[in-house]
Every structure is written in C-alpha cells, then in structure tokens.
DRENGUVO-891591 format. One record per atom (N, C-alpha, C): residue number from 1; atom name; z, x, y. Coordinates in nm, 2 decimals. Layout:
BEGIN
+-----+------+--------+--------+--------+
| pos | site |      z |      x |      y |
+-----+------+--------+--------+--------+
| NUM |   CA |      Z |      X |      Y |
...
+-----+------+--------+--------+--------+
# end
This chain:
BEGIN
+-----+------+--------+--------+--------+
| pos | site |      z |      x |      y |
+-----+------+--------+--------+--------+
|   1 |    N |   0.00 |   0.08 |  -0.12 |
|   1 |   CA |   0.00 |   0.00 |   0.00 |
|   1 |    C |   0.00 |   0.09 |   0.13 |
|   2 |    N |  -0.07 |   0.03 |   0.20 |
|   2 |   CA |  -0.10 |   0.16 |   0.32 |
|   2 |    C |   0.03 |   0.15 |   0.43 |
|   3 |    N |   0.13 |   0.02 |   0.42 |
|   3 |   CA |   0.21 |   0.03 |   0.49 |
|   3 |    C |   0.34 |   0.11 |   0.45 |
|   4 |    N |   0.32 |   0.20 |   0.30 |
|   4 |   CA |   0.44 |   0.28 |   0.30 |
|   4 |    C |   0.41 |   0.42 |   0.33 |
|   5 |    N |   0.25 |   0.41 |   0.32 |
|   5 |   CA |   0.22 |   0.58 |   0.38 |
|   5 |    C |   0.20 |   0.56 |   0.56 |
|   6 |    N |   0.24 |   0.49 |   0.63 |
|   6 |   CA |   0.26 |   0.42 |   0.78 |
|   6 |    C |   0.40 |   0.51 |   0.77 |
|   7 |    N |   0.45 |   0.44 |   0.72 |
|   7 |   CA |   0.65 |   0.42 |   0.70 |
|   7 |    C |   0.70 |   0.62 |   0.70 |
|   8 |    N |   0.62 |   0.67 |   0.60 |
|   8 |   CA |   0.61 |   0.78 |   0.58 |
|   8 |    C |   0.59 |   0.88 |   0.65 |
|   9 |    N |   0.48 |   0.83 |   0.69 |
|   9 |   CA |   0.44 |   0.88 |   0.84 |
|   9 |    C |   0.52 |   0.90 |   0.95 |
|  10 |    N |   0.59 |   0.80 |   0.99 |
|  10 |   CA |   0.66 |   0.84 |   1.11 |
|  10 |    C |   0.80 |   0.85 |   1.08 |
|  11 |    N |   0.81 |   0.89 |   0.88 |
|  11 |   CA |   0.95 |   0.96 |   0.87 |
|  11 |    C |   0.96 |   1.12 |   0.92 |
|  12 |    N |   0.82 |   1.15 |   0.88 |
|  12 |   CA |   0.77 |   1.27 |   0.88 |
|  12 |    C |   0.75 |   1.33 |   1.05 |
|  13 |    N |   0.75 |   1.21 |   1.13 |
|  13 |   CA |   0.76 |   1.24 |   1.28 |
|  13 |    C |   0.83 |   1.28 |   1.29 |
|  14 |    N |   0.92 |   1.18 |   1.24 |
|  14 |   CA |   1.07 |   1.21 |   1.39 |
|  14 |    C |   1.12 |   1.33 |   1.33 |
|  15 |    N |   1.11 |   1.39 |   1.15 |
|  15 |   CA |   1.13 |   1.49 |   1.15 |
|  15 |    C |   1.12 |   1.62 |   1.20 |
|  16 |    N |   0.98 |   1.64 |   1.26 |
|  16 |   CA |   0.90 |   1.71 |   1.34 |
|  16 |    C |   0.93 |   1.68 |   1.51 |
|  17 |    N |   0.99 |   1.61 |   1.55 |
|  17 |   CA |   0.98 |   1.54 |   1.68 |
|  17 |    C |   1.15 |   1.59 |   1.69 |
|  18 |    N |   1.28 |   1.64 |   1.59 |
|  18 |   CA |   1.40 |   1.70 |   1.59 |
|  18 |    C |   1.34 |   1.84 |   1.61 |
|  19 |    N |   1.24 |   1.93 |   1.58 |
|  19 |   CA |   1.24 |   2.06 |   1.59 |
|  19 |    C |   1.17 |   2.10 |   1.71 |
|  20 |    N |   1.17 |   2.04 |   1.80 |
|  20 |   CA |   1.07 |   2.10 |   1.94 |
|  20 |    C |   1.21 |   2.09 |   2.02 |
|  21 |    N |   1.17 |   2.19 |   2.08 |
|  21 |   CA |   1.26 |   2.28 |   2.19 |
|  21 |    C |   1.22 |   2.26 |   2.34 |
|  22 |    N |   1.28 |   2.19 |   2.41 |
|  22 |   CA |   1.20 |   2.20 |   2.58 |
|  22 |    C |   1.24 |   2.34 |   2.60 |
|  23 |    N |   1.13 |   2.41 |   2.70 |
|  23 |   CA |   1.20 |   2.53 |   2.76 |
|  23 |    C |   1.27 |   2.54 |   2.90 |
|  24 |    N |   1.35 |   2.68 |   2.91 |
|  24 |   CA |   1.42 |   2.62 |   2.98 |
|  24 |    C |   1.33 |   2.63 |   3.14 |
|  25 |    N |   1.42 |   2.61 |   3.29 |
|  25 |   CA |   1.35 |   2.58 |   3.40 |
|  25 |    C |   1.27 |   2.74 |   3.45 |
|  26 |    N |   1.34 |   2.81 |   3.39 |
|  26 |   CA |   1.25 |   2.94 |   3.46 |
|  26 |    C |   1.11 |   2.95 |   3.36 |
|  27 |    N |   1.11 |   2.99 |   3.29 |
|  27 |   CA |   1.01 |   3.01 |   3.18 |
|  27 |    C |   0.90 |   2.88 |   3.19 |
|  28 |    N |   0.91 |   2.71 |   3.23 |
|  28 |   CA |   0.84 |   2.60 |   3.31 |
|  28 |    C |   0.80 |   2.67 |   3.40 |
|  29 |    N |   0.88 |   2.71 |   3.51 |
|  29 |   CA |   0.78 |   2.76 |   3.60 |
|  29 |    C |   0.70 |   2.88 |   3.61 |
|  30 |    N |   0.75 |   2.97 |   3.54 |
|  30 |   CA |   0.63 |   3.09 |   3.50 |
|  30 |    C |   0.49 |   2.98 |   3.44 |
|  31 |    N |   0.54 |   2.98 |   3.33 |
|  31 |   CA |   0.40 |   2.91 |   3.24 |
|  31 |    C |   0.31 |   2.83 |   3.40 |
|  32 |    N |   0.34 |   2.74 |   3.46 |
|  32 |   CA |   0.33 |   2.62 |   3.54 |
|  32 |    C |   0.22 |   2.73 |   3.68 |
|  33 |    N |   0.32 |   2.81 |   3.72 |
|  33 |   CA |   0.24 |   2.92 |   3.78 |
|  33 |    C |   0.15 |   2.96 |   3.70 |
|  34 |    N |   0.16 |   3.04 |   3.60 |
|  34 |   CA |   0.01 |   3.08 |   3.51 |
|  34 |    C |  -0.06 |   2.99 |   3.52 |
|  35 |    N |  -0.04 |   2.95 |   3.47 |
|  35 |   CA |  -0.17 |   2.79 |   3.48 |
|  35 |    C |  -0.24 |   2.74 |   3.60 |
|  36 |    N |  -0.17 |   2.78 |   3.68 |
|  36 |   CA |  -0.24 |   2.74 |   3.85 |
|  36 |    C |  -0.32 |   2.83 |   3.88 |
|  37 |    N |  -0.23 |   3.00 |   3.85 |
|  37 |   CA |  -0.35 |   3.09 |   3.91 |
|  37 |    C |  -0.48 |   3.09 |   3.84 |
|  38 |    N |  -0.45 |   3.11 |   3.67 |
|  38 |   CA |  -0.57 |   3.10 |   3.61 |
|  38 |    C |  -0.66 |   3.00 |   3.64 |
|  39 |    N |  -0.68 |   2.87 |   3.69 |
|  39 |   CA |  -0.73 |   2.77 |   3.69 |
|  39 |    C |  -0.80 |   2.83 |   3.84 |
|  40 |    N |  -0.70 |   2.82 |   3.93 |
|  40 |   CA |  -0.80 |   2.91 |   4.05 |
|  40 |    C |  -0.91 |   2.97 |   4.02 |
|  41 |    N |  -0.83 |   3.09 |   3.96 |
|  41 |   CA |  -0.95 |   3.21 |   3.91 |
|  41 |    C |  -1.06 |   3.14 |   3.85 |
|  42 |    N |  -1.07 |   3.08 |   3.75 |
|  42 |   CA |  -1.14 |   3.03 |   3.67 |
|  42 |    C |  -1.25 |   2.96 |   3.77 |
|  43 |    N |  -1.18 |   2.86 |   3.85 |
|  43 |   CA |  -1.28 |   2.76 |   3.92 |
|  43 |    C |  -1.35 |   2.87 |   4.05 |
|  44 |    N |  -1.34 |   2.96 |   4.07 |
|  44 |   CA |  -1.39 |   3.03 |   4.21 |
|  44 |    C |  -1.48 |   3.14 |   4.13 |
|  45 |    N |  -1.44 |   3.16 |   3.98 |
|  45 |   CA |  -1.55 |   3.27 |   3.92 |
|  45 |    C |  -1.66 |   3.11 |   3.87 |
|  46 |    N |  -1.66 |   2.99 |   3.85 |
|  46 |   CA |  -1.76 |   2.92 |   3.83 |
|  46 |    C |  -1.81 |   2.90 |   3.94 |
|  47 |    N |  -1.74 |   2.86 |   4.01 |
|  47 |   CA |  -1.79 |   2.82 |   4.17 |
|  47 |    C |  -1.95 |   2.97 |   4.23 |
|  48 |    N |  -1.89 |   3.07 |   4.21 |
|  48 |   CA |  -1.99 |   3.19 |   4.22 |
|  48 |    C |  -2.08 |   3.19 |   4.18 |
|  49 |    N |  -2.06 |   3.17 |   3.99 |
|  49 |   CA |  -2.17 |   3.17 |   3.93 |
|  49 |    C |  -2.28 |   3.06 |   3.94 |
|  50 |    N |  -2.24 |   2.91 |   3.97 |
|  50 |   CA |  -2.28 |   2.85 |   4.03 |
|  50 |    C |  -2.38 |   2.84 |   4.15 |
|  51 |    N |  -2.35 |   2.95 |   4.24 |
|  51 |   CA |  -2.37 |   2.96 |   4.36 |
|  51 |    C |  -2.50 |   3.08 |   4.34 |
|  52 |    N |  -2.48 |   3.21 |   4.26 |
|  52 |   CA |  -2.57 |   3.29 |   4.25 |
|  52 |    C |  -2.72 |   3.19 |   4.14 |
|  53 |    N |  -2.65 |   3.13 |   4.02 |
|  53 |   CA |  -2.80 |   3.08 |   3.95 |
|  53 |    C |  -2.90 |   3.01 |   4.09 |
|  54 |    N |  -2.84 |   2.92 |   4.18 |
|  54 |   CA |  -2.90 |   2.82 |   4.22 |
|  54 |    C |  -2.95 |   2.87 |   4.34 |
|  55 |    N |  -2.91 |   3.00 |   4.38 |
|  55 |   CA |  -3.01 |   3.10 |   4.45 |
|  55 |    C |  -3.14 |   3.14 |   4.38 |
|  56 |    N |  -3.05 |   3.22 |   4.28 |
|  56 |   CA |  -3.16 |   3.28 |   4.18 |
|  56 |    C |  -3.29 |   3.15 |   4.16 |
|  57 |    N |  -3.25 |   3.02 |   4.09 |
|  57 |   CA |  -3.32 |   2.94 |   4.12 |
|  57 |    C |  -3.43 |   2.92 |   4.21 |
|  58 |    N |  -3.39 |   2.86 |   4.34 |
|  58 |   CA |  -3.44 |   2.84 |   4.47 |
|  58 |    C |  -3.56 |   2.96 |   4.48 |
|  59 |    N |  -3.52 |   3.07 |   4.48 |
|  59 |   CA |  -3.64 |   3.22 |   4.49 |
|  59 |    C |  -3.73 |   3.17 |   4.43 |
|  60 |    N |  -3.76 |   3.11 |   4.28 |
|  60 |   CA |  -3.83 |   3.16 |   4.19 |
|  60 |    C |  -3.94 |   2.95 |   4.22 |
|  61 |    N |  -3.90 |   2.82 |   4.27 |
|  61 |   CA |  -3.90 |   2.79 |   4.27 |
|  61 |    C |  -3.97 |   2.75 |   4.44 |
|  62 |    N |  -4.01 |   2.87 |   4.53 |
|  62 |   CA |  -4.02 |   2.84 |   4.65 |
|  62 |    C |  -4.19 |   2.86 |   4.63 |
+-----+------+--------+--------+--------+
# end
C-alpha cells in the first residue's frame, strides 16, 4: 500500500530533519558575504563578456 511507504517516508524525515545543525551568526555572515561578493564578480565578468561578444558582433555585421 503506497500509504505506508508515505508514513515511512516522513519517518525517515524527521529522522534526517533531528541531524542538521544551523550555523552559528558569524560563520552566516561569512558564508552570506561570500555569496554577495561572488555573485558580483560573477555578474560584472558576464556583464563584460557580454559587452565584448556584441561589439565583436556589431564589427563583423556592419
């Protein structure tokens, strides 16, 4: 019966859902910071590449 592998299922959660750890507030905001700068970075090295193809483009296209 599919409602005892359901039942099973979210025995096996909450089992899983007792072993996670929040971290604490300094180590949130390191991570929280990483994540912002990288995302910067990330969006201003697409932003470039972006900017160089659609030159590159335009040249070849005039």
């Amino acid at each position: 019966m599919w409602w005892k592998k359901f039942v099973e299922y979210l025995r096996e959660v909450k089992i899983e859902v007792k072993k996670v750890v929040m971290p604490d507030k300094k180590s949130l905001w390191g991570s929280t910071f990483v994540v912002i700068v990288v995302s910067l970075v990330l969006g201003l090295a697409v932003g470039l590449f972006d900017l160089l193809i659609s030159k590159g483009i335009s040249l070849f296209t005039r």
